[in-house]
C-alpha positions as YAML, in Angstrom:
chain: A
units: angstrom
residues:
- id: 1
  name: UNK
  ca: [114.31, 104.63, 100.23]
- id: 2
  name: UNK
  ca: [111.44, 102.04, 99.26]
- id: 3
  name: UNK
  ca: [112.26, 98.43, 98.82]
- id: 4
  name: UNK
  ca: [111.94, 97.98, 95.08]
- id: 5
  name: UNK
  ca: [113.43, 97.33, 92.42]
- id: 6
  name: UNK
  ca: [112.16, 98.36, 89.18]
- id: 7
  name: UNK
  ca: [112.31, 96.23, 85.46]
- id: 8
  name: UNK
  ca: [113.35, 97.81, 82.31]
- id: 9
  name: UNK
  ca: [112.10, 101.50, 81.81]
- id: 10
  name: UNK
  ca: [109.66, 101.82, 84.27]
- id: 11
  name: UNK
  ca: [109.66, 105.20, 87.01]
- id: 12
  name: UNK
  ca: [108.16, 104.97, 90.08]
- id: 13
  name: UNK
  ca: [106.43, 108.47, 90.99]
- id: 14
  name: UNK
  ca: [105.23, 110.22, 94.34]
- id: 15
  name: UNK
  ca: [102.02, 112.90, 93.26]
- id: 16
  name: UNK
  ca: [102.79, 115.63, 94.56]
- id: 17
  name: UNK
  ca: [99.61, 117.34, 96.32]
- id: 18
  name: UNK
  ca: [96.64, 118.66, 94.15]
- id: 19
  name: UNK
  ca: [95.39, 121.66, 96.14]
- id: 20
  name: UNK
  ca: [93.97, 124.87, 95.30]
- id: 21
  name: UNK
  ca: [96.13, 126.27, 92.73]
- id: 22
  name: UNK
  ca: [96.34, 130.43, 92.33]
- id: 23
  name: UNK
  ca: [96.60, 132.25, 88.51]
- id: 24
  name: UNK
  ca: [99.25, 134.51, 87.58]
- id: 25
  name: UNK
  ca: [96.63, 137.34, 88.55]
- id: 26
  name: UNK
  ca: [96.12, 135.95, 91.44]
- id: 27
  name: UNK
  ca: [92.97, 134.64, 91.54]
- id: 28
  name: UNK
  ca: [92.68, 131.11, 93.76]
- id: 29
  name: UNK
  ca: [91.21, 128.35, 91.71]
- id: 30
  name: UNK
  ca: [89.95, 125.49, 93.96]
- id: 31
  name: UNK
  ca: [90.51, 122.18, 94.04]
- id: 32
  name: UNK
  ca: [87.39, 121.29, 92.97]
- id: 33
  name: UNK
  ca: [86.88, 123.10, 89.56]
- id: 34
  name: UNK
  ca: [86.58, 121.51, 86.99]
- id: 35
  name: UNK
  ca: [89.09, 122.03, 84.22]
- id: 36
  name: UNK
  ca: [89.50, 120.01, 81.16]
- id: 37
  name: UNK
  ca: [92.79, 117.37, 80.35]
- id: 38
  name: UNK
  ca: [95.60, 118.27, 82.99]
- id: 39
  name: UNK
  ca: [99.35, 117.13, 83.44]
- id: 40
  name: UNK
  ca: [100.17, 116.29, 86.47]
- id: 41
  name: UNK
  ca: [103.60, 117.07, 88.21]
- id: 42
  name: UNK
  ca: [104.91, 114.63, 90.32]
- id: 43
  name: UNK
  ca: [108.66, 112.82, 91.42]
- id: 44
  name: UNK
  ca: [110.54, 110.53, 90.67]
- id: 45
  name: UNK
  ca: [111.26, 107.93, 93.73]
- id: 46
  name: UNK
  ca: [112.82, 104.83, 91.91]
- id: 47
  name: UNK
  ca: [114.01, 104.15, 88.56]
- id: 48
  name: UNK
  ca: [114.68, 100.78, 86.23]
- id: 49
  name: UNK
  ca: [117.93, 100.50, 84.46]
- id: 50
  name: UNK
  ca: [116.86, 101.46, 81.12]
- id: 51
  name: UNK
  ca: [115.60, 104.55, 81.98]
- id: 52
  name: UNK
  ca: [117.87, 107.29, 80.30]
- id: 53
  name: UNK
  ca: [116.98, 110.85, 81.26]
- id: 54
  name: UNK
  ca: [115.60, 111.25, 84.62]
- id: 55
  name: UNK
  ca: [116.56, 110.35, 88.01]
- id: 56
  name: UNK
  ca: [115.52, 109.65, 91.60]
- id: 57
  name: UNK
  ca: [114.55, 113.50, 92.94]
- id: 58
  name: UNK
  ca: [113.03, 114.86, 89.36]
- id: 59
  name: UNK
  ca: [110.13, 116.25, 89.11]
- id: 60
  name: UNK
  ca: [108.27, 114.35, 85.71]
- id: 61
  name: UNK
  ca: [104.87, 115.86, 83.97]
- id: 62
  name: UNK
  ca: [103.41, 113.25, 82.58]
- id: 63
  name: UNK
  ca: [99.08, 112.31, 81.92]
- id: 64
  name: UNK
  ca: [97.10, 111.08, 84.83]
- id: 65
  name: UNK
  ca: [95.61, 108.46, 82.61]
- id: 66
  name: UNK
  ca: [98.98, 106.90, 82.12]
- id: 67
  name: UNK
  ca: [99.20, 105.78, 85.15]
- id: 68
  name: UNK
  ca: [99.13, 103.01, 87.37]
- id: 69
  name: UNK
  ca: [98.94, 103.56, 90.62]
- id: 70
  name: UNK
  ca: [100.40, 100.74, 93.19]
- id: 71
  name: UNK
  ca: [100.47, 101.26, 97.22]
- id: 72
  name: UNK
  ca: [104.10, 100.45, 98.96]
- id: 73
  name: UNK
  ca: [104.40, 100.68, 102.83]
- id: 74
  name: UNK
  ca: [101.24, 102.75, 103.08]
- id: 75
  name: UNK
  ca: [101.68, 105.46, 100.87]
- id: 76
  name: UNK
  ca: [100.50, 104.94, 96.78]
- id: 77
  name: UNK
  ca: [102.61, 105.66, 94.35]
- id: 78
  name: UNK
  ca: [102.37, 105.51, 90.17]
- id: 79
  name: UNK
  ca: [104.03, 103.64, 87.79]
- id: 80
  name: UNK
  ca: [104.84, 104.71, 84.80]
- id: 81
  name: UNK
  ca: [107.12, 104.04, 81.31]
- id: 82
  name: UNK
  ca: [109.89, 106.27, 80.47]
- id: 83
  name: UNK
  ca: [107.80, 107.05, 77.51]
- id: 84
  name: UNK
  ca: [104.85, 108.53, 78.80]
- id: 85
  name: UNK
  ca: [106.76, 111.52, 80.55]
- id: 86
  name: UNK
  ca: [106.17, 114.21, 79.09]
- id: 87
  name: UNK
  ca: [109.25, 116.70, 80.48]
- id: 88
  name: UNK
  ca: [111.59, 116.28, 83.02]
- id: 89
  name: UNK
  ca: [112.33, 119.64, 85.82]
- id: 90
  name: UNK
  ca: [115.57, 118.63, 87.20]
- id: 91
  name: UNK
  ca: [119.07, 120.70, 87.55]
- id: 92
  name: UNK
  ca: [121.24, 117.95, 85.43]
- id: 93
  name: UNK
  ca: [118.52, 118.43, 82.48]
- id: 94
  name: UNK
  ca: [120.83, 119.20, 79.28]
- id: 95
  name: UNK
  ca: [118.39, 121.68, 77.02]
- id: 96
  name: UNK
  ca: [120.44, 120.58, 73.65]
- id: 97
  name: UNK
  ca: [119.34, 117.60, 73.88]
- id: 98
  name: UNK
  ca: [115.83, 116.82, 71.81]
- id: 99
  name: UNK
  ca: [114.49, 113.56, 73.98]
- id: 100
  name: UNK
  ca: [113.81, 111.51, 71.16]
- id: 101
  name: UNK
  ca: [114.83, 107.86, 70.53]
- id: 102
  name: UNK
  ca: [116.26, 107.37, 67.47]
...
């Protein structure tokens, strides 16, 4: 558990390793190519109180540049808003529900 406690909507994110990746044919991509604008998967480690649909264990997509990144206790982490995740992997995920904010 890390020491923190986070304001309004924000989520607190561990990256999880960027490697080399393999395609559905199998092919191994490396880590180094060069691909255009890619989500990144990462999760969640700490959440503020206003945040609605994801919690500590998730794994979040959201936009690398989005991000803030912050270092706790040696290891960095990113911040981000509720907002700027853009789906949620988790077990408790309800698919009726749309995810907007009305």
């Amino acid at each position: 558990m890390i020491p923190i406690k986070l304001l309004h909507d924000r989520v607190l994110v561990s990256e999880e390793a960027e490697g080399e990746r393999q395609s559905s044919g199998g092919i191994l991509i490396p880590a180094t190519a060069s691909v255009g604008k890619r989500l990144y998967w990462a999760r969640v480690v700490a959440t503020g109180p206003n945040v609605r649909h994801m919690n500590t264990g998730d794994r979040v997509l959201y936009e690398p540049e989005d991000r803030a990144m912050v270092e706790l206790q040696g290891s960095s982490y990113v911040l981000l808003r509720e907002r700027d995740v853009h789906a949620v992997a988790a077990e408790h995920v309800d698919v009726e529900e749309t995810g907007l904010y009305l």
